[in-house]
N, C-alpha and C positions, 0 to 999 in steps of 0.2 A: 386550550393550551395546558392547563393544571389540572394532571392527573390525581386521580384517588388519592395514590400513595402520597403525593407533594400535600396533597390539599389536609392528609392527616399530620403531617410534620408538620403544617405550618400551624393547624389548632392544638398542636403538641406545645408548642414555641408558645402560641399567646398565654393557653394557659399556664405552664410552666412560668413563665414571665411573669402572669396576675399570682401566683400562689408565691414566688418570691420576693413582691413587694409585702403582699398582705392585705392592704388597703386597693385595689385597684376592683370597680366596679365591672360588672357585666358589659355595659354601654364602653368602655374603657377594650377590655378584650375583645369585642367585636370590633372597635375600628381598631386596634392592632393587625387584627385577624385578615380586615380590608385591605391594610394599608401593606403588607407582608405580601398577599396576591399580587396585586397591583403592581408591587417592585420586581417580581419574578418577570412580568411582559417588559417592562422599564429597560433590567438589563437585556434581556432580548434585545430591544430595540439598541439601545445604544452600544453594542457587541456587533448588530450586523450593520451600524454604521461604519465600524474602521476598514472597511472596504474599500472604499474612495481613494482615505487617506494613506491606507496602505499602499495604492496604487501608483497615486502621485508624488509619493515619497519614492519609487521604484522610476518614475519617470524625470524626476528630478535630477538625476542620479547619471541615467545616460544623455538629458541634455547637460550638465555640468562637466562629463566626461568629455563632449562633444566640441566644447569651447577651449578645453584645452591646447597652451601652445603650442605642441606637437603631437598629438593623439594619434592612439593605433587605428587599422584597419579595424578591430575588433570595435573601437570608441566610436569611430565613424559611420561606421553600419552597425549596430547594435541588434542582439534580437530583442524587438518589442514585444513581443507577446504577450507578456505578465503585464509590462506598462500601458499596454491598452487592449486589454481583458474585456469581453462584452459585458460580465457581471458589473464591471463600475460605472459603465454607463449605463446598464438598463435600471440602476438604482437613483442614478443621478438623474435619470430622465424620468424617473416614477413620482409623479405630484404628490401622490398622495402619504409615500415615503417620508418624500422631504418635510410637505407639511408639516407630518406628526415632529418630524426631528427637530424642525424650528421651536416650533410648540413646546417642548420637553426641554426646550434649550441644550441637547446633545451635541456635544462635537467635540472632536479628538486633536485639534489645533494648541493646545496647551500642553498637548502629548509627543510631541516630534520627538524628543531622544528619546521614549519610549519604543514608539514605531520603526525609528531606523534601527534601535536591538533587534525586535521584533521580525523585521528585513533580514538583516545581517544573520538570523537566525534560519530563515525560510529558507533564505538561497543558499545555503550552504546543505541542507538536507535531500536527500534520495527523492524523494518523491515530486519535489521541484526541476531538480536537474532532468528528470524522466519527460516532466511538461512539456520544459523549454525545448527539451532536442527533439520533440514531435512534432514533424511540422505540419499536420491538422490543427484547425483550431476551429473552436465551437463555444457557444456559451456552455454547455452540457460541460464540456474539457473543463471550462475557466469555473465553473460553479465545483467542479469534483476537487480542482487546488483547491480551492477557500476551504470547500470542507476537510480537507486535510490540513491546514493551515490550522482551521478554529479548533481540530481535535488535537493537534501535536503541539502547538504553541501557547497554550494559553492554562490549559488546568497545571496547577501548581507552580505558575508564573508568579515569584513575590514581587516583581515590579507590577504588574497587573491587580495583584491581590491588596496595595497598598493604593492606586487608585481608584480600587473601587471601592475600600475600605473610606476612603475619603470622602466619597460620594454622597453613598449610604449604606447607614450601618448594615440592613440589610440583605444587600447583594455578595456579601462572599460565598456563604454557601448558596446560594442561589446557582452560579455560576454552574456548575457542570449541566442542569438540566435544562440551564438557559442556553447554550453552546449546542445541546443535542439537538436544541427547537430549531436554533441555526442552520444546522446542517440538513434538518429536514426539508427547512426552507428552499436550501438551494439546491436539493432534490426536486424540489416543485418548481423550481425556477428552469432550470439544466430541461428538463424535460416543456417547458414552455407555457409557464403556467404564470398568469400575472400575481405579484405583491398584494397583499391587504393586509389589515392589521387582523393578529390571530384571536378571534375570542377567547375573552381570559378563561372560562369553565369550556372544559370537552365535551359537556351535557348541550350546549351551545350549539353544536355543529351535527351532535346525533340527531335522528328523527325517531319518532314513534311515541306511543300514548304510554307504553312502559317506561319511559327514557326519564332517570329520576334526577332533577336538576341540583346540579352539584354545590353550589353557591347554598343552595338551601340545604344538602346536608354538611355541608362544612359547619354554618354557623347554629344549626339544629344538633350537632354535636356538640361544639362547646357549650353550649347550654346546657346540656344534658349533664357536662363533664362540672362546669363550674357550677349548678346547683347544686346538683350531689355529690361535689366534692369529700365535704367531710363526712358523710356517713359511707359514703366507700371507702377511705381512707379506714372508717374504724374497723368495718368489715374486713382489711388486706390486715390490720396491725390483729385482729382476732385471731387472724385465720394460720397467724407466723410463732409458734412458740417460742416463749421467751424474746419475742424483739417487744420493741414499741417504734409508731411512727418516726423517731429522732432518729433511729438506730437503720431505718431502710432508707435505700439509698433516695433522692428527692425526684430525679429524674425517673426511676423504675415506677415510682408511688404514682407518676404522673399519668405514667404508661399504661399502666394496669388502670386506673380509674378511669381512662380517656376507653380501655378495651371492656371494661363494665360499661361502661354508658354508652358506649357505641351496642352491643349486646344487647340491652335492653330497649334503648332506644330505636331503632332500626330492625323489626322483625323480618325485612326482606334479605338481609346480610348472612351468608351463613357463618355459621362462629367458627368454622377454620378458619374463612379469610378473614376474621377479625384476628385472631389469636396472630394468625402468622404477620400480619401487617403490624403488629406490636411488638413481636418479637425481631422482625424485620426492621425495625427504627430504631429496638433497643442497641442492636448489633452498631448504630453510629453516634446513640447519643448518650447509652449506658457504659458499664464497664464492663471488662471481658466475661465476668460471670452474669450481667444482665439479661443474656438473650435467654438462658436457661430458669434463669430464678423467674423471670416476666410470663416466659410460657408455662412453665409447673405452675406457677399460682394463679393463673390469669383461668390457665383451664379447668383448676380444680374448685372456683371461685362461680366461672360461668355454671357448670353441674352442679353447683348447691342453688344457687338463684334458678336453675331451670325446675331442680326440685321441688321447690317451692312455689311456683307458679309466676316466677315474677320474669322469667325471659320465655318469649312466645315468639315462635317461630313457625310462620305461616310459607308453605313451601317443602318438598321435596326434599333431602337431604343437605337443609339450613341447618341440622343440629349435630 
């Protein structure tokens, strides 16, 4: 499930995390490091649970209309479509789904005036109204709503943002790449492909004797990052005339020691894609001058260390 790029943000985060306490051990930053993967599948899971509840809040809706004292043609014949969607029952029918959700304690039942915003949002939009006036209907159809649904409704939702904020601290920025695994989902689903739970590393699901497991470079990096923390650190404040450590920015200093020790650490990584995955994090987590000031020193940093013999680079144009 947790690509490269995620899995260097999130050894970004713990360390960054342990060097702003100060006191926080190694054993400390690794189960952060844990516990931060872990919550990435978490929202996953509890994101493609509001399915259900979306449903029956949509079915609730025209049997309440239905009992009314004089209801229209419209109220009495309703289009169901949306309200009994094959994607909420092949979910509701999938055991092993539900298990995990029990297990997790997930459910969106505390969330109702959430949901019906949420609704009231859905059916009023183009690509809904398209749905409903199709009158084919397929799970393939009902899994392509949801995923328009989970791309349109929910990144930069502050009612969303504030219960998940409530949850765990975690899951906000989690969200968008949590929502992408969604939709890929119900691409695998629409074309008929059964639920399981996704292994947390992508290294997981590759085959081959080359296939380098990702769990073990995640936490094989921060180690690399938090031991030699401060002598990389003194090495970026050498290498910067006239600053000192206080004076660089804390997240950039983090950026740049996490793209040394990845560098050195990992001879199979070629130092482009080290460089650019740091200047690529700095662009969300630095300031507008970050992405430039992380790549100039990060590359001019790797070529003195290769100088010297201390980054090796086994492989074809790794350097």
């Amino acid at each position: 499930m947790l690509n490269r790029r995620i899995l260097r943000i999130k050894v970004f985060k713990a360390l960054y995390s342990s060097e702003l306490k100060g006191n926080s051990s190694l054993a400390e930053a690794e189960a952060q490091l844990e516990a931060s993967c872990e919550a990435t599948r978490d929202l996953y899971l509890f994101m493609l649970a509001i399915v259900s509840p979306l449903t029956a809040i949509a079915a609730g809706r025209l049997q309440a209309a239905r009992r009314k004292f004089n209801p229209t043609e419209e109220e009495k014949n309703p289009n169901m479509k949306f309200a009994e969607n094959s994607l909420a029952k092949l979910l509701d029918a999938d055991p092993d789904f539900q298990k995990i959700l029990k297990k997790k304690k997930y459910s969106w039942d505390q969330y109702d005036i959430f949901l019906k915003k949420v609704l009231n949002s859905v059916i009023s939009k183009d690509y809904y109204l398209k749905y409903m006036q199709n009158p084919d209907s397929s799970l393939k159809e009902d899994c392509r709503l949801f995923a328009d649904i989970f791309r349109e409704e929910f990144v930069d939702n502050p009612d969303l943002d504030m219960i998940l904020e409530e949850m765990s601290i975690q899951w906000g920025e989690d969200l968008p790449y949590s929502l992408s695994y969604v939709c890929r989902t119900l691409d695998f689903l629409g074309k008929g492909g059964s639920w399981s739970m996704p292994p947390l590393y992508l290294s997981e699901v590759k085959k081959g004797d080359d296939i380098e497991d990702d769990r073990l470079f995640s936490r094989n990096l921060l180690r690399a990052a938090y031991l030699n923390y401060g002598k990389y650190c003194d090495l970026i404040s050498s290498s910067v005339s006239n600053w000192d450590n206080d004076r660089i920015v804390s997240t950039d200093m983090c950026l740049i020691v996490l793209g040394l020790a990845e560098a050195v650490a990992f001879p199979g990584i070629p130092v482009k894609v080290t460089i650019n995955e740091y200047v690529e994090i700095a662009r969300y987590f630095g300031t507008p001058k970050s992405p430039v000031f992380v790549n100039g020193l990060l590359d001019r940093l790797i070529q003195k260390l290769s100088s010297e013999g201390k980054i090796a680079k086994s492989g074809k144009g790794l350097l």
